[in-house]
C-alpha positions in Angstrom: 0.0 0.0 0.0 1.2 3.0 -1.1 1.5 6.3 1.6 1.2 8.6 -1.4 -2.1 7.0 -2.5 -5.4 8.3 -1.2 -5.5 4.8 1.3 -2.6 5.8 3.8 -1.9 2.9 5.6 -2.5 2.5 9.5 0.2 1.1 12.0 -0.4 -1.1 14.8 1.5 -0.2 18.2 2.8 -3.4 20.0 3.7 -1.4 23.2 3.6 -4.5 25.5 3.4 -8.0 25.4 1.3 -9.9 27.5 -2.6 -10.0 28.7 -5.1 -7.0 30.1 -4.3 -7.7 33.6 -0.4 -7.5 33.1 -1.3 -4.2 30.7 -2.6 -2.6 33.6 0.2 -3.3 35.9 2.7 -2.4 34.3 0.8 0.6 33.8 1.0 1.8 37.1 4.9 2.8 37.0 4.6 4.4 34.2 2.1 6.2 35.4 3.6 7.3 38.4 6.8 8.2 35.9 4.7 10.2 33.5 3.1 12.2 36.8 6.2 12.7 38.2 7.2 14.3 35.1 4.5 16.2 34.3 4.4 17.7 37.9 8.3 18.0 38.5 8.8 19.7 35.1 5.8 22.2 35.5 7.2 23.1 38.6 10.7 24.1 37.3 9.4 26.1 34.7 7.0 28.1 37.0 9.9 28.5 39.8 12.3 30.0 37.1 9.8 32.6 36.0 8.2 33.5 38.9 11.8 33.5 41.5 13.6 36.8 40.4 16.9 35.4 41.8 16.4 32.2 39.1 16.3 35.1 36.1 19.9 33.8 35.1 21.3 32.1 32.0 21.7 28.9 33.6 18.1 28.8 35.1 16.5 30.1 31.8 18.1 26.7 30.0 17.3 24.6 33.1 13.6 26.0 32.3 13.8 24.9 28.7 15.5 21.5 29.5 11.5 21.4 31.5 10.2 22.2 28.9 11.7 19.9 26.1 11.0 17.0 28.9 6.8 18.0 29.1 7.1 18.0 25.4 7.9 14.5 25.3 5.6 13.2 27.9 2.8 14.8 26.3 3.1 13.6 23.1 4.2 10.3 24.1 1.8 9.9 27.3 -1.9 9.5 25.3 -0.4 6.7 22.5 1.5 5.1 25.2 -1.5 5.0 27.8 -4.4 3.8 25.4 -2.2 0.5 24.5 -2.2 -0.2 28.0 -5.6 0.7 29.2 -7.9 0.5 26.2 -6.0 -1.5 23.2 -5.8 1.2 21.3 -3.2 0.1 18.9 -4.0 1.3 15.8 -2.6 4.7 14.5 -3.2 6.8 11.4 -0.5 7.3 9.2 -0.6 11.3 9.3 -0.6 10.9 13.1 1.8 8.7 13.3 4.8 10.5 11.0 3.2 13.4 13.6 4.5 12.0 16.6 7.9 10.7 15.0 8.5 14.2 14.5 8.0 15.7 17.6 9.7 12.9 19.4 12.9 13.5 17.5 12.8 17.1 17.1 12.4 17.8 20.9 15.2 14.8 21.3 17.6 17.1 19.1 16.2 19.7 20.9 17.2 18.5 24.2 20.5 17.2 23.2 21.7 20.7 22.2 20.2 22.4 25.6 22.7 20.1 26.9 25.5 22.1 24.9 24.3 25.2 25.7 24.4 24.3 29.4 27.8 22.7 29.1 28.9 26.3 27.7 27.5 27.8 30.6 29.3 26.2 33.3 32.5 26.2 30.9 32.3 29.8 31.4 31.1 30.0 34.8 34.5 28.0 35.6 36.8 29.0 33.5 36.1 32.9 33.1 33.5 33.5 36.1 34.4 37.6 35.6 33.0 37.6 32.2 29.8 35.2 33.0 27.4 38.3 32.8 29.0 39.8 30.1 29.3 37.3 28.2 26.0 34.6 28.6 23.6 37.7 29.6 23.1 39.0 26.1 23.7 35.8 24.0 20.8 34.1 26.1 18.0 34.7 24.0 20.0 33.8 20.6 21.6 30.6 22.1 17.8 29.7 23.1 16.2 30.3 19.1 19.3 28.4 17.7 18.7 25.2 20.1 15.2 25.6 19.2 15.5 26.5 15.8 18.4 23.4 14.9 15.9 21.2 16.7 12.6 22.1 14.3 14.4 22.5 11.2 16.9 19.5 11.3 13.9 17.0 12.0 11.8 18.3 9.4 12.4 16.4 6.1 11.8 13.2 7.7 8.6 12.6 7.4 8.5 13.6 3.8 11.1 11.2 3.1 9.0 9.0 4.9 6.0 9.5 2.6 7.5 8.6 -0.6 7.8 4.9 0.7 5.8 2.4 0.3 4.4 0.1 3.8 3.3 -3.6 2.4 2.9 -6.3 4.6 3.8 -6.1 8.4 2.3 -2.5 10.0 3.4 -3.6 13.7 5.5 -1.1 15.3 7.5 -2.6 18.0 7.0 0.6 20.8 3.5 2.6 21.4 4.7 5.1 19.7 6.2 5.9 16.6 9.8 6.0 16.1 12.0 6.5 13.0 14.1 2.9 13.0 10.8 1.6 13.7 9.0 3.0 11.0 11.5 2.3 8.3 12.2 -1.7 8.9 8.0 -1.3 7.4 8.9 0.2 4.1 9.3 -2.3 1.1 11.0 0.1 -1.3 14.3 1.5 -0.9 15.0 3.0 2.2 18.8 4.6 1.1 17.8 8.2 1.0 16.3 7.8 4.5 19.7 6.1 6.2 21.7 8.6 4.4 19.6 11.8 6.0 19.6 9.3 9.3 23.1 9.0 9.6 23.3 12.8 8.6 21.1 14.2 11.3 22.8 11.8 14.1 26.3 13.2 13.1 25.0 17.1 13.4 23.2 16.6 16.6 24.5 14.2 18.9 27.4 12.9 17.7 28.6 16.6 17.4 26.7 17.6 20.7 28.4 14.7 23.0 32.2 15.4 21.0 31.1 19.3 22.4 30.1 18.2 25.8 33.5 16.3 26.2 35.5 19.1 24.9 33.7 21.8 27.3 34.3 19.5 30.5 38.2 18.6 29.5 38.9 22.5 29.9 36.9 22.9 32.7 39.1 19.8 34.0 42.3 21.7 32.5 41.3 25.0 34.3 40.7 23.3 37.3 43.6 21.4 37.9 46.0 24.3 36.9 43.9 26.3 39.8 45.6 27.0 43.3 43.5 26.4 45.5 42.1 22.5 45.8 38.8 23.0 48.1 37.8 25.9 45.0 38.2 23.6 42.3 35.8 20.4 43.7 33.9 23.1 45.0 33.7 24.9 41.5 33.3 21.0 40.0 30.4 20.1 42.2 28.2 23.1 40.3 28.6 20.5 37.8 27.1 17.1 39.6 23.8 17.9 38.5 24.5 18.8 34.8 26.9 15.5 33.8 24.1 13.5 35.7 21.3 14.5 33.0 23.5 14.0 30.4 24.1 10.1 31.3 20.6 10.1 31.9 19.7 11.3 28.4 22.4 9.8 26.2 22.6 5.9 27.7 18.9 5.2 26.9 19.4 7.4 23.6 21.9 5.2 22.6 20.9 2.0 24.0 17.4 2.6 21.8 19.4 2.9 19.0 21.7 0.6 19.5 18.6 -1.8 19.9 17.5 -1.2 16.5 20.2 -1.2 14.8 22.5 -3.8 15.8 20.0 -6.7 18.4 18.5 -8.0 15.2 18.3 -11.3 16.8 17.6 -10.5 20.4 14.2 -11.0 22.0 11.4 -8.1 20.8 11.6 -6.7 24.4 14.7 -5.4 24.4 14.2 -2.8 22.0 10.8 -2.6 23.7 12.1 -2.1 26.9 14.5 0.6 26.1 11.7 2.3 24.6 10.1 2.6 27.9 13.5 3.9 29.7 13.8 6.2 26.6 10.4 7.9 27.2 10.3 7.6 31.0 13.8 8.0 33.0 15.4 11.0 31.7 11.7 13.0 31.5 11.3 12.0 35.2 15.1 12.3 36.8 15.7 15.7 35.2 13.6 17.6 37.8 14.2 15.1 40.6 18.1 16.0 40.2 18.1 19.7 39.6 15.7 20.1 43.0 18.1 18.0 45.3 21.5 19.1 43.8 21.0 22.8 43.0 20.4 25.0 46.4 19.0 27.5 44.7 16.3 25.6 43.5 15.8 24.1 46.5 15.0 28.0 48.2 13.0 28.7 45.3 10.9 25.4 46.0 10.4 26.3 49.3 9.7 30.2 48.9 7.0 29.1 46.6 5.3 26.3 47.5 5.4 26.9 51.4 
């Protein structure tokens, strides 16, 4: 069946294996994952804009970082919720090249907050006299390129996706739609797609991690070349909380992918399961970290909610 004939085709969502009764189960930590993230998230955002003392570069990224990781959860949370509750596996094609997009563009979105926030503490560390100066009027600019790489980068793949052709299987192996996924479907020739696949992972998080590594060696450099010992672990503990979301988001990034890819022969719920860490663990740690590690979020908590 052809995606560019007037009959798009429909594709079922495996999500989970298993009867009802396990279905609703297992629905229960995610669940509580998806509320944790909804709440925690929300509350970051609304304690950066509303705490005057948060109005700082490095608060206004943590507040998008928030805001990349409600984006996910809401578009992930009804597909992923009606498999479990009400067997609602089957998904229109439009909807379903929606979702990809969204998923990846506010993955590449969230991959190059990451960079930006790596920047920041790179100067915070390494020039702390210049922070202001520097990061206070490049802010705003930093924040419509990270959105703007995110929206644009992500945007020919679903019209690449439309020119193929789906015949046979339609089960996706997640409960929701993801790019990998949606290509082992097509039965025409699927080299144009890898090409632009292999193209966008280079520019976003091959190049984003590469920048990462780079920004924490000189922090390391300037560090160890410092003085004073008790100001450098205390200058390197501002960055606990940052190198802790960044495991968080690239291990299940890459374990997904490498899923896909490479554990052609390995059980179905492996890829299936690192789906679930994909959409659930970073979305729900992210707030949980930045509240316990960062004091000043901690006040603001506090100030505002007692």
């Amino acid at each position: 069946m052809s995606s560019t004939n007037s009959s798009l085709p429909s594709f079922i969502l495996m999500g989970i294996f298993g009867t009802n009764d396990e279905h609703v189960w297992l629905s229960i930590p995610l669940c509580v994952s998806y509320s944790f993230s909804l709440i925690g998230n929300s509350l970051i955002i609304f304690i950066v804009k509303a705490d005057m003392q948060l109005q700082e570069p490095m608060y206004f990224l943590l507040s998008m970082l928030a805001a990349t990781d409600l984006g996910m959860t809401l578009i992930t949370l009804p597909t992923v919720l009606g498999v479990l509750w009400f067997e609602f596996r089957t998904m229109n094609f439009n909807v379903c090249l929606t979702q990809m997009y969204f998923i990846h563009s506010l993955t590449a979105t969230g991959s190059a907050i990451l960079v930006a926030m790596a920047f920041d503490r790179y100067v915070a560390i390494c020039n702390p006299l210049r922070y202001a100066s520097i990061l206070h009027p490049m802010i705003s600019k930093i924040g419509l390129v990270v959105l703007g790489r995110g929206v644009i980068i992500m945007l020919p793949q679903p019209f690449l996706l439309t020119r193929l052709d789906y015949c046979g299987n339609k089960k996706l192996h997640h409960a929701f739609c993801f790019f990998p996924d949606l290509m082992k479907l097509a039965c025409t020739d699927i080299t144009i797609n890898n090409i632009y696949g292999l193209f966008t992972v280079i520019l976003t998080f091959c190049l984003d991690s590469v920048t990462i590594l780079f920004s924490y060696l000189m922090i390391l450099k300037t560090l160890l070349t410092s003085a004073s010992k008790e100001k450098s672990l205390k200058a390197f503990s501002t960055c606990a909380s940052h190198i802790s979301v960044v495991l968080i988001f690239y291990i299940p990034l890459i374990g997904l992918t490498m899923a896909h890819r490479y554990a052609k022969n390995a059980s179905p719920l492996l890829p299936l399961a690192m789906g679930f860490v994909y959409l659930c663990i970073p979305q729900t740690l992210n707030p949980i970290i930045y509240s316990m590690k960062t004091k000043q979020i901690r006040n603001a908590l506090r100030k505002q909610l007692f």
